[in-house]
C-alpha positions in Angstrom: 112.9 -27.9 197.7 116.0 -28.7 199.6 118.3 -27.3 202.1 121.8 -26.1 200.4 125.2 -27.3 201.8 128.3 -25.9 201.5 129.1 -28.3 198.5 125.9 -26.8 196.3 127.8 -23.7 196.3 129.8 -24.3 193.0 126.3 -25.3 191.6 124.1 -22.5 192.9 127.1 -19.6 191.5 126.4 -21.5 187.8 122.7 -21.1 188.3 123.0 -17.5 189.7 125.6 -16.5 186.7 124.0 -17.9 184.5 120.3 -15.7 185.3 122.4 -12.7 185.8 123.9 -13.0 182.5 121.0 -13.6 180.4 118.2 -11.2 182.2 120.2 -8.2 183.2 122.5 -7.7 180.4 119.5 -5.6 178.6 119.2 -3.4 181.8 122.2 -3.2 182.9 125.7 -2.0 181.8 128.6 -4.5 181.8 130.2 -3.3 184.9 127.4 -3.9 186.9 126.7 -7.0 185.2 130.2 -8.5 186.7 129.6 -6.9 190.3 127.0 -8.4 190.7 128.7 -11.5 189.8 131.2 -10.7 191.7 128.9 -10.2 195.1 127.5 -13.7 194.5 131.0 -15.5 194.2 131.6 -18.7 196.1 132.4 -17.5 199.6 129.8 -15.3 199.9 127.2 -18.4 198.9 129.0 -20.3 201.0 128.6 -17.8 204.4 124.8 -17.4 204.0 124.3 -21.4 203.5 126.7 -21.7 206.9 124.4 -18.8 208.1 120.9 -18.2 207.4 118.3 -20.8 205.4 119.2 -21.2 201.8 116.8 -23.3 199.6 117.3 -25.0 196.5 114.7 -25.7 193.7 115.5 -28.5 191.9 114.3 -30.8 188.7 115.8 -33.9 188.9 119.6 -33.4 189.8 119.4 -30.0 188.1 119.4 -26.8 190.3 116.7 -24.1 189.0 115.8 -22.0 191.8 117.4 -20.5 194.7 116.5 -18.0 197.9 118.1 -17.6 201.0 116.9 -15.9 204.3 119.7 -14.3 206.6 118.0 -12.2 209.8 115.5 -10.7 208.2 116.6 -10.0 204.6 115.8 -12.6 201.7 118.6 -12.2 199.4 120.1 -14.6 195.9 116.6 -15.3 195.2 117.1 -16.4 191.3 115.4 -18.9 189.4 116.9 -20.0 185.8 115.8 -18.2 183.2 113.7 -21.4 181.2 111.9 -22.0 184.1 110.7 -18.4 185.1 107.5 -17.2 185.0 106.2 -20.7 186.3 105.7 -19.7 189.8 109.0 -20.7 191.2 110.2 -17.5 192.1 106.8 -17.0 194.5 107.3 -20.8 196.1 110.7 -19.9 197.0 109.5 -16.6 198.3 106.7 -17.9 200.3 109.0 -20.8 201.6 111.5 -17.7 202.7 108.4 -15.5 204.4 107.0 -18.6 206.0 110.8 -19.0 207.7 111.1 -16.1 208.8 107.5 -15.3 211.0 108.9 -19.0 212.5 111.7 -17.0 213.6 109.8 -14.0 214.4 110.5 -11.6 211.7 107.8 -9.2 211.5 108.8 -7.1 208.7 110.8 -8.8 205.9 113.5 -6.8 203.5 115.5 -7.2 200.3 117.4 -5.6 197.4 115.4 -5.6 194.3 117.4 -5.3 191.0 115.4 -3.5 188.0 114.9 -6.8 186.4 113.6 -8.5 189.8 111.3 -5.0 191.2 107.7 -5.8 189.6 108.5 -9.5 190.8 108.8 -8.1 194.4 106.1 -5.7 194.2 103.5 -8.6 192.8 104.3 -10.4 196.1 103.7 -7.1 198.6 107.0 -6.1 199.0 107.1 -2.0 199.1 110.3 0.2 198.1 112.0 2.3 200.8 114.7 4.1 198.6 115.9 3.8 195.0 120.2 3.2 195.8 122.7 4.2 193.1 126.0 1.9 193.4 128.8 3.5 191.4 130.5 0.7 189.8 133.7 0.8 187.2 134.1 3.2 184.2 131.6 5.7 185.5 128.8 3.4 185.6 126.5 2.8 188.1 124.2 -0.2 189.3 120.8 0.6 190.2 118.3 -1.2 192.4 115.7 -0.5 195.1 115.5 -1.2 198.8 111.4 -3.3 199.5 109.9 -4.0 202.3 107.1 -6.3 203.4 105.1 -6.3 206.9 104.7 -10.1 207.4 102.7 -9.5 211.1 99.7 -10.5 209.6 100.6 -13.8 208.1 
């Protein structure tokens, strides 16, 4: 695992686009398929590498897994679709959790996406609320606020 830069931007949007596009599209509508896209676009990557702890799985010089902590909220946590259920997703997370009681974070929160909830809920995390984002054409984007109480790590 590595720390990202402002550079690995470009190369964390392809790995995120290219998860979002092959594991939401059968639970999601189209419209929410391109805002979430559209929420992980380049400046946004680029602000939570300048300010929180993004972390970058790699293979070689290929990026497959990324996570970033900002306060306490781990957010972009995606790891490419041929290399998912390995365990990836749950190094990245514990790297994240393991950051955050450095800094003091007690109680850890995120936005789950349908595709991403049992994930979260494997690894402790408990759900808050169920949101409803409208997004174009009527169609809204569903996903679920978690929680996870990390006093005890």
């Amino acid at each position: 695992m590595k720390i990202a830069e402002p550079q690995d931007a470009d190369s964390l949007r392809e790995l995120i686009n290219e998860t979002i596009d092959t594991c939401y599209s059968h639970v999601y509508p189209q419209e929410a398929i391109d805002y979430f896209k559209d929420y992980h676009n380049r400046l946004n990557i680029v602000k939570d590498i300048l300010e929180g702890y993004c972390l970058i799985l790699t293979s070689g010089e290929e990026f497959i897994g990324t996570g970033t902590l900002l306060g306490s909220n781990a957010r972009r946590v995606f790891v490419k679709p041929k290399y998912q259920k390995m365990g990836l997703g749950k190094r990245i997370m514990h790297r994240l959790e393991e950051k955050a009681v450095e800094k003091g974070v007690r109680i850890m929160d995120l936005d789950a996406s349908l595709v991403a909830y049992s994930f979260y809920r494997i690894l402790g995390y408990e759900t808050q609320t169920e949101e409803v984002t409208p997004v174009k054409n009527g169609q809204n984007l569903r996903y679920y606020k978690m929680v996870k109480n990390l006093g005890d790590k």
